[in-house]
N, C-alpha and C positions, 0 to 999 in steps of 0.2 A: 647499174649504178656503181658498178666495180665493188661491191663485198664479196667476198669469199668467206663463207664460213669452215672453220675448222673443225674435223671429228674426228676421234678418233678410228684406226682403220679394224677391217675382222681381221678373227686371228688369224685367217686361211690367204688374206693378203699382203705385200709388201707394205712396211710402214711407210705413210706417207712422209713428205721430208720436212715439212713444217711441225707433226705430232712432236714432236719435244717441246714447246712452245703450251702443252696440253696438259701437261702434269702440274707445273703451280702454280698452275691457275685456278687447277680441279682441287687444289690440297688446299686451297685459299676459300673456295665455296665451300668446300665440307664444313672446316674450320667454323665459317662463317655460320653453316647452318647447324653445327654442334650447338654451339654457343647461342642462338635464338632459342632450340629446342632443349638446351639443359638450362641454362638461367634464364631464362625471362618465360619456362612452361608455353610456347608458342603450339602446344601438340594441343593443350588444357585451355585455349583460348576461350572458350566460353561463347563466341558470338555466333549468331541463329541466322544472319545475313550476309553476302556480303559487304555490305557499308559496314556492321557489327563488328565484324571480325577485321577487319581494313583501318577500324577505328582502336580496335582493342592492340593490334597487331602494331600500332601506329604511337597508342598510349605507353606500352611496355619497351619502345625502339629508346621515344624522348628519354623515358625514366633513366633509363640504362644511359643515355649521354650525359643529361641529366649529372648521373652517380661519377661519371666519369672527368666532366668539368668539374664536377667539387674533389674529385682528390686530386687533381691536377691542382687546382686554384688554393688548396687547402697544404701543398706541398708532402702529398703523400707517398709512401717512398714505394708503393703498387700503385700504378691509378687504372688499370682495370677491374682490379678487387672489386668484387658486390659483397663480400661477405656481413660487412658491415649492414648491408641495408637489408639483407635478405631474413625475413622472417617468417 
């Protein structure tokens, strides 16, 4: 189908010539999953299933845009800030 997936190479082999293209993309997922797992407690989900978790996981995604469209819409001078909502 023509994909090629990218990974990165071992340390015992030459890097491959597209791995550059691997780092921020990888500092972009982190980033991504810091920020799931430190504000919105995604470790602390609570759900017993998965639809449960899918859904709890799904509830705390909205909230967070949610928080996000009102300091934008509210002309906040952070509009990723949760601190306000976080209690």
């Amino acid at each position: 189908r023509g994909i090629r997936l990218l990974r990165p190479s071992y340390r015992n082999r030459t890097p491959r010539p597209d791995e550059h293209l691997l780092k921020p993309v990888r500092q972009l997922i982190e980033s991504v999953n810091d920020t799931l797992k430190g504000q919105l407690d995604l470790e602390l989900h609570g759900g017993r299933t998965i639809e449960g978790v899918g859904a709890r996981i799904a509830q705390r995604l909205l909230a967070m845009t949610a928080a996000i469209w009102h300091n934008r819409a509210t002309g906040q001078p952070v509009t990723r800030s949760l601190i306000a909502y976080d209690h």
